[in-house]
C-alpha positions in Angstrom: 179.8 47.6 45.9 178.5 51.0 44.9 181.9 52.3 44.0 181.6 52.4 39.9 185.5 52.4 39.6 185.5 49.2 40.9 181.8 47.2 39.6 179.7 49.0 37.2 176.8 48.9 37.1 176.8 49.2 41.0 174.5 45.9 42.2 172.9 45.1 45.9 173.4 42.5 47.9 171.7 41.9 51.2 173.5 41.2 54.6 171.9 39.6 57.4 173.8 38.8 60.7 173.2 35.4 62.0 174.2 34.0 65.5 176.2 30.2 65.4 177.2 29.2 68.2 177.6 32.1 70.0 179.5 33.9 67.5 178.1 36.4 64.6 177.9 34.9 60.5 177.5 37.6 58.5 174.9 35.7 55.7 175.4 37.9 52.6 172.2 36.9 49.9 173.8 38.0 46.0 170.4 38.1 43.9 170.7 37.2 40.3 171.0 40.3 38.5 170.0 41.5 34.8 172.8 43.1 34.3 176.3 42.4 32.8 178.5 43.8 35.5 182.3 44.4 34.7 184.7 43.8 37.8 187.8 46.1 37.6 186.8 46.9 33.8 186.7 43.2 33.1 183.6 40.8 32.2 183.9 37.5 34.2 181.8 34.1 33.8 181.0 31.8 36.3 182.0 27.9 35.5 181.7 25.6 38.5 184.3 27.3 40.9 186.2 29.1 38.1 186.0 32.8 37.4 186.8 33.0 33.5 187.4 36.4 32.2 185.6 36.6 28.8 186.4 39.9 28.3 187.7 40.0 25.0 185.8 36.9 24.1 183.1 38.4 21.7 181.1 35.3 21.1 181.1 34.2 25.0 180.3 38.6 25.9 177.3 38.3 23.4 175.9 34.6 24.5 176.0 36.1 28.2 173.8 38.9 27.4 171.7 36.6 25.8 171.4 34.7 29.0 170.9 37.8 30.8 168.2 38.9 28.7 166.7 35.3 28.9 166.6 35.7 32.8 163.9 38.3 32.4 161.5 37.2 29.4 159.7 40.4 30.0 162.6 42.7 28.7 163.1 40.6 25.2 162.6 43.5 22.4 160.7 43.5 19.5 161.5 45.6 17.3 158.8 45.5 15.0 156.1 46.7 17.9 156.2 50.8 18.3 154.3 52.9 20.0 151.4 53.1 17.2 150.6 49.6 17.7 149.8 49.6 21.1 146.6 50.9 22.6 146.6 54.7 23.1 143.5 54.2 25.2 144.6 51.9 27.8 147.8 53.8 28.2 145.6 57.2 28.7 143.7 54.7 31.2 146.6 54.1 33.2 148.1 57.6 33.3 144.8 58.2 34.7 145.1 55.6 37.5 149.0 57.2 38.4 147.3 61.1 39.2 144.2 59.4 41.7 146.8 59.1 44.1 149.7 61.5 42.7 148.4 64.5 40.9 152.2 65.5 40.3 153.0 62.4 39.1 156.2 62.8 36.4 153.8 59.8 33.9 151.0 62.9 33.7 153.0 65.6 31.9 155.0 62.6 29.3 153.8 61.7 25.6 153.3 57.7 25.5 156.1 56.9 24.3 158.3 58.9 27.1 156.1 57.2 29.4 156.9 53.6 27.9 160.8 54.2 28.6 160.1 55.5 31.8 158.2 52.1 32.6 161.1 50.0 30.7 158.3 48.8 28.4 160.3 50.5 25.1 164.4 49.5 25.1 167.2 49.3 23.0 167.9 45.6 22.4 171.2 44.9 22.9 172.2 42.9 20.3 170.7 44.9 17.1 170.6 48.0 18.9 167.1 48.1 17.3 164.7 50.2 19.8 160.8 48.7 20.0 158.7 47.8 22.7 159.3 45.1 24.9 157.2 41.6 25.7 156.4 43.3 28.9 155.1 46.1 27.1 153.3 44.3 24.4 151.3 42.4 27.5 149.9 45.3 29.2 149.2 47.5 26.1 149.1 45.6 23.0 145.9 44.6 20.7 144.8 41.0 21.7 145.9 39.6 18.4 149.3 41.3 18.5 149.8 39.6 22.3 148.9 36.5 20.6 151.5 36.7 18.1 154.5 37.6 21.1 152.9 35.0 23.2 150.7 32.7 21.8 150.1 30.3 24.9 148.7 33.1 26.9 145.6 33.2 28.9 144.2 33.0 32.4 141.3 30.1 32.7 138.6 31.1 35.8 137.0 28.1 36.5 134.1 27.7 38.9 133.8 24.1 39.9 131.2 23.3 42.6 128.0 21.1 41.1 130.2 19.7 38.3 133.2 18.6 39.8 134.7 17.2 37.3 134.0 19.8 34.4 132.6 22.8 35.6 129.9 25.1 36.5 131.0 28.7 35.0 134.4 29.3 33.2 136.0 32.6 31.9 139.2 32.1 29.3 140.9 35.4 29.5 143.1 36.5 26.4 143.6 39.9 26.6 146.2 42.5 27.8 147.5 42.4 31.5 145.5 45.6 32.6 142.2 44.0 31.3 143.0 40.8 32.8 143.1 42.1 35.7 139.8 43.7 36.1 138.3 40.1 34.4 139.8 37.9 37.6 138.2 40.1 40.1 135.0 40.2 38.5 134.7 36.6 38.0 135.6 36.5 41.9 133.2 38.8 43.4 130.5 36.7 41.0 131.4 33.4 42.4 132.5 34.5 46.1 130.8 35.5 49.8 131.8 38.5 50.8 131.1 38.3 54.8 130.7 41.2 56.6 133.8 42.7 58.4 133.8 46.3 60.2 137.5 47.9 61.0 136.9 49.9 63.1 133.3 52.0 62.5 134.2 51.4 58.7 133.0 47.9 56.8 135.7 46.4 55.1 136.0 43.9 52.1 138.2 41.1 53.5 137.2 39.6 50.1 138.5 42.0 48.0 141.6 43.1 50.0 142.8 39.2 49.7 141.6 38.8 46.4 143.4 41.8 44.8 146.8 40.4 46.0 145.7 37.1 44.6 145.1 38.4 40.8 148.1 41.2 40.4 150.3 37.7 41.8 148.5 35.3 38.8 149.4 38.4 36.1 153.0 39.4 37.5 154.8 36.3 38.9 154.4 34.4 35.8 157.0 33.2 33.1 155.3 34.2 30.0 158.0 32.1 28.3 156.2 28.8 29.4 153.4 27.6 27.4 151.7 27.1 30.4 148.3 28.8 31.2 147.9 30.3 34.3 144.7 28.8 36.5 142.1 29.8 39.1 139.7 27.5 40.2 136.9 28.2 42.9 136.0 25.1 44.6 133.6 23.9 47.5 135.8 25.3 50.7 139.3 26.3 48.9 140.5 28.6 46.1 143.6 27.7 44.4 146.1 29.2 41.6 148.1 27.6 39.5 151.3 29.2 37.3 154.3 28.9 35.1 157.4 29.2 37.1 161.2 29.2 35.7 162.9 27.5 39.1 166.0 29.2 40.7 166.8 26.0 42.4 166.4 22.5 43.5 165.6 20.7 46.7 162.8 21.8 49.2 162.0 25.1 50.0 162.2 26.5 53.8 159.6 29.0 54.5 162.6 30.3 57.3 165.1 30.9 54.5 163.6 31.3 51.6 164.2 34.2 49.5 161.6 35.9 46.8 162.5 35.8 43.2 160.3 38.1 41.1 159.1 36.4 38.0 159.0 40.0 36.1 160.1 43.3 38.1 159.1 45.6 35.4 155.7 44.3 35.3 155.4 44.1 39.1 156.6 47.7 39.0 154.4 48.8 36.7 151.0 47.6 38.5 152.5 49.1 41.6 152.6 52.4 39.7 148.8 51.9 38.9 148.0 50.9 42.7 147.0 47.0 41.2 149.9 45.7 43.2 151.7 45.9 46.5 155.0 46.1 47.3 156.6 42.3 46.2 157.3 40.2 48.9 153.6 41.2 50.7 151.4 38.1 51.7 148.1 38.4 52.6 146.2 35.4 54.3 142.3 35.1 55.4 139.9 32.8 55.8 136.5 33.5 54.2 
């Protein structure tokens, strides 16, 4: 698999032995890549339980980058969104964020724009060859009217529903940026939530927080921002719940024992990791307040 002679780009696949009646299944788990990998210097497409070689089928080549593109919304590039449209300040903001915890951080010593390559956020589209910054880019940086234009169904709705049940008692529409939006959930949380004491140790912790933080980067980086719909929090008497756009990966009931995460957007997910807004994907965090 990571021999380039024989599939480039090189892809990963994850291998877990399983016992079956006494013997050993090797369970090998193929995630869907965003890549167009060539096989032996050849492009093949999957139809049913046919391998078609569309190698030197232009039209079929082009529509399955397309699809591959499509698989990630966050990578679609728009080429009419540089670097000067975006929001020098935020992106100063978050090269600030990267040296708290690494002062040597490589994002510290690049101009924006080196910076928004290294992140993914400004690519090459791969149909006009046209460089500009990417949806994912234009969510974390862009003015709020220029997000609104890429993605006009976007926003976050906080509700606080306790008196009014069927209405509610505070609400907070969030528009903006991903970065912004971020700050905006957990402020509307620690306005509307306990925080109970908790000491680890001889140090007081904020179980609040610490389960709250994974909740908001989660609302911001596993959505589909292709869906027109709105991502949802709502704090109720007892329960706090979270609702989100979801392009499925496939059908039937899901077994907690074999199910396998998807990420929604891995350059975004990156990216807040980079900034320490995120954990590793895959982490769950449960509590009860």
């Amino acid at each position: 698999m990571n021999n380039p002679l024989k599939l480039t780009p090189p892809t990963y696949l994850s291998v877990d032995v399983v016992e079956l009646d006494g013997k050993s299944l090797l369970r090998i788990y193929v995630p869907e890549s965003s890549q167009v990998h060539r096989c032996n210097g050849r492009i093949y497409d999957r139809n049913e339980d046919g391998d078609l070689d569309i190698t030197d089928h232009t039209t079929q080549v082009a529509h399955l980058y397309q699809r591959k593109q499509a698989t990630f919304s966050e990578n679609k590039v728009y080429p009419w969104i540089q670097v000067t449209d975006l929001r020098p300040e935020l992106i100063e903001k978050c090269r600030r964020y990267v040296r708290i915890n690494r002062d040597n951080h490589p994002w510290a010593d690049m101009d924006d724009l080196q910076r928004l390559k290294s992140a993914q956020l400004y690519q090459e589209d791969s149909e006009t060859k046209q460089n500009g910054v990417t949806l994912a880019g234009a969510m974390l940086f862009a003015p709020d009217l220029l997000i609104l234009k890429v993605c006009p169904a976007h926003r976050t709705d906080l509700i606080l529903r306790k008196v009014n049940v069927d209405r509610y008692d505070d609400r907070d529409l969030v528009r903006t940026n991903l970065i912004e939006s971020y700050d905006r959930i957990l402020a509307f949380i620690q306005k509307h939530l306990p925080d109970p004491f908790y000491l680890e140790g001889i140090e007081r912790r904020s179980l609040r927080d610490a389960i709250f933080r994974e909740v908001a980067s989660n609302i911001l980086i596993h959505r589909e921002y292709s869906s027109g719909v709105p991502a949802r929090l709502i704090i109720e008497y007892g329960q706090v719940t979270t609702w989100n756009a979801n392009r499925p990966h496939g059908f039937g009931l899901m077994n907690p024992d074999t199910f396998a995460p998807y990420p929604k957007n891995p350059v975004i997910g990156a990216f807040f990791r980079e900034i320490d807004r995120a954990d590793e994907l895959g982490a769950l965090v449960c509590a009860t307040l």
